[in-house]
C-alpha positions as CSV (number, residue, x, y, z in Angstrom):
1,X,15.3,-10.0,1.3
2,X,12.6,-7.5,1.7
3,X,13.0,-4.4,-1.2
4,X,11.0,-2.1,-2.3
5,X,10.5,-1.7,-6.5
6,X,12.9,-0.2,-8.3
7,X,15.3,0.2,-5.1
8,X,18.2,-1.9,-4.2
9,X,18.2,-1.4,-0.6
10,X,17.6,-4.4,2.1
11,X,14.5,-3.0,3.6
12,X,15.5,-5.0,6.8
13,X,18.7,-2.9,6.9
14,X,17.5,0.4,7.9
15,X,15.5,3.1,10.0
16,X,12.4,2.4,7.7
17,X,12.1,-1.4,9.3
18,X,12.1,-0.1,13.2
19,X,8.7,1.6,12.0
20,X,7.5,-1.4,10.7
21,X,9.2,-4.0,12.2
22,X,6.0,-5.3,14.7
23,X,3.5,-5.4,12.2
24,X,5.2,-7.2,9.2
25,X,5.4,-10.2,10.0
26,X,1.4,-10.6,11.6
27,X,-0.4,-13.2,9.8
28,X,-2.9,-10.8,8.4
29,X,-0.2,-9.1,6.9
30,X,2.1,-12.0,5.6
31,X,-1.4,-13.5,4.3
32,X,-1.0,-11.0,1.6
33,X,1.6,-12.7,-0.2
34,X,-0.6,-14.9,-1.4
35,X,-2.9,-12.4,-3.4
36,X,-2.0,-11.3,-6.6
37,X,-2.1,-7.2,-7.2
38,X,-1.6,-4.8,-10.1
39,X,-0.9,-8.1,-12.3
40,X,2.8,-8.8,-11.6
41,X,3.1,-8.2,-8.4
42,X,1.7,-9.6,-5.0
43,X,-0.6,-7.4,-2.3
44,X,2.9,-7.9,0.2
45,X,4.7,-6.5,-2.1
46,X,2.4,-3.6,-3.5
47,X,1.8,-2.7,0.4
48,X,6.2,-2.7,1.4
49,X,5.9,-0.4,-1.7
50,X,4.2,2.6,-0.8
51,X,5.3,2.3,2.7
52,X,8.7,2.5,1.9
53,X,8.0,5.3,-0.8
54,X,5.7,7.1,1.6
55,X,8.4,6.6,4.5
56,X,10.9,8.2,2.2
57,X,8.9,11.3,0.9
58,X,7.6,12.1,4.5
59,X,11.0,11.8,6.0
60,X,12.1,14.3,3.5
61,X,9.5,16.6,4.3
62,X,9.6,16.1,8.1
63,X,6.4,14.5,8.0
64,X,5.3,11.7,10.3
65,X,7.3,8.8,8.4
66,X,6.5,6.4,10.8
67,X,3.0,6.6,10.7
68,X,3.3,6.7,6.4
69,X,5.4,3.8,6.9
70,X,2.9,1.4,8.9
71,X,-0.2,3.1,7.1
72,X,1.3,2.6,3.8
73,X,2.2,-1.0,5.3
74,X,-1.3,-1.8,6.1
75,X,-3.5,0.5,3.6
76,X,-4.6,-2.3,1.3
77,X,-5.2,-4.7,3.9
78,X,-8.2,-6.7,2.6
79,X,-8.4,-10.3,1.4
80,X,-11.6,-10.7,-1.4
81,X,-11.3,-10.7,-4.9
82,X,-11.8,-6.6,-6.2
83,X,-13.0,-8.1,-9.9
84,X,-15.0,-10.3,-7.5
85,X,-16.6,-7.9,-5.6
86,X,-17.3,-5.3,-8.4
87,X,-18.9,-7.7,-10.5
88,X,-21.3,-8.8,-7.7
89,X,-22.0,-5.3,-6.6
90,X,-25.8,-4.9,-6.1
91,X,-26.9,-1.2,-7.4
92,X,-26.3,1.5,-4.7
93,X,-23.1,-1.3,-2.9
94,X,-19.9,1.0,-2.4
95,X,-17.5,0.7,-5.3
96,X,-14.2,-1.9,-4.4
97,X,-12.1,1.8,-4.2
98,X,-14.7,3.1,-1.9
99,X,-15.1,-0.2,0.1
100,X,-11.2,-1.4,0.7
101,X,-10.2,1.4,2.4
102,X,-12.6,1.2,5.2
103,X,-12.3,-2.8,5.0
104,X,-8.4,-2.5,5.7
105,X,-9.2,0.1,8.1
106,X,-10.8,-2.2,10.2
107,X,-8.5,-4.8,9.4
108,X,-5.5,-2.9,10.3
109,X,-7.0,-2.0,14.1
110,X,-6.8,-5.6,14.3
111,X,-3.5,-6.2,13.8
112,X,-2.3,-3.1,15.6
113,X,-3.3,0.2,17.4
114,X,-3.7,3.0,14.8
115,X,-3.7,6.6,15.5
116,X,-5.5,8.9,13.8
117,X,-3.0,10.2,11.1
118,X,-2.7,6.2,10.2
119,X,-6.9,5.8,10.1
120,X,-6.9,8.6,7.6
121,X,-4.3,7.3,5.2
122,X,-5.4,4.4,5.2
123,X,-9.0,5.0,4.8
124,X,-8.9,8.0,2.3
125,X,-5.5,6.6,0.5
126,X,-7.6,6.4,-2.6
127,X,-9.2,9.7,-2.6
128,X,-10.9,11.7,-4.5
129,X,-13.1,8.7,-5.0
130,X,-13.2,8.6,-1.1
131,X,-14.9,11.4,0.7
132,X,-14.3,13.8,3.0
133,X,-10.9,15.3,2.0
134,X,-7.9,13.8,3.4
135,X,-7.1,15.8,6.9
136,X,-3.6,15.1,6.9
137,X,-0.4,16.4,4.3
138,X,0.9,12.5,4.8
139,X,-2.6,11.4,3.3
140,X,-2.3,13.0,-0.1
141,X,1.3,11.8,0.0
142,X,0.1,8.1,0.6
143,X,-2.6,8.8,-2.1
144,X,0.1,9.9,-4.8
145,X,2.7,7.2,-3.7
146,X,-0.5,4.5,-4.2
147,X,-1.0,5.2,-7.9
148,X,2.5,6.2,-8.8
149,X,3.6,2.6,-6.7
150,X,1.0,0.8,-9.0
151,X,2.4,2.4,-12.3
152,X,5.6,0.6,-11.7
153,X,4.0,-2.8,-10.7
154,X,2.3,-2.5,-13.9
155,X,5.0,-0.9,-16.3
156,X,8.7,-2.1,-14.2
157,X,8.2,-5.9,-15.6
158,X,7.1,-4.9,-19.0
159,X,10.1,-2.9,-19.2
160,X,12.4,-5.6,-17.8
161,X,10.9,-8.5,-19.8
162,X,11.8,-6.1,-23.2
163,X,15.5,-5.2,-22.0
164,X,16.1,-9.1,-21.5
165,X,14.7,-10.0,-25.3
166,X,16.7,-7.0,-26.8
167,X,19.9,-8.6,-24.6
168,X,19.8,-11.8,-26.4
């Protein structure tokens, strides 16, 4: 079952999956199940996040939600260790939220064509550390729906693992 955090839905099940539907199951992008992100949670699972989320928001806006969809899909599409690289950063190397964007860039043109809109959410999805300003009003809602996504990777299992002590 593919679900996005803190929804119910089957992903699979609705208009948000046409948008995705050719890109999801590319090796590059099933490779990152296998990568831990945000502590509990998986890259996979971090990435169907925020492209859901941004899918949602931009469809309730009237926004592109296809392109939030595969942007948000593909936005952290990178495979090396982040403590990794920062801590073997030489002085002057791009930070890891500076570098990832423009590594998954590049990594999502392989996988699929990307149009503009997508190249900018994907490359300035962690802006203001990013520069120039996002172009696009789907950008800064891929940016928002990135943190507030990893706040509930982080905070959703703490939450859960406290109900299920208080239960017994």
């Amino acid at each position: 079952m593919l679900k996005a955090i803190c929804s119910s839905k089957e992903l699979a099940n609705n208009s948000y999956y046409a948008c995705i539907s050719d890109i999801i199951g590319s090796k590059q992008v099933q490779e990152l199940k296998s990568i831990t992100h945000h502590i509990s949670t998986t890259r996979f699972q971090h990435c169907v996040n925020v492209s859901y989320y941004s899918y949602i928001v931009c469809r309730v806006l009237k926004l592109n939600a296809r392109s939030a969809a595969r942007a948000g899909l593909l936005h952290d599409l990178f495979y090396y260790d982040r403590k990794e690289y920062n801590s073997d950063r030489l002085k002057g190397q791009a930070s890891h939220s500076k570098h990832h964007p423009m590594i998954a860039s590049e990594n999502a043109s392989e996988v699929t064509e990307i149009t503009n809109l997508e190249r900018d959410m994907i490359e300035k999805h962690m802006w203001p550390m990013t520069r120039p300003m996002p172009k696009y009003k789907e950008t800064y809602i891929i940016t928002i729906i990135d943190k507030y996504c990893a706040v509930l990777e982080f905070c959703v299992p703490k939450v859960q693992r406290i109900v299920r002590r208080k239960a017994r």
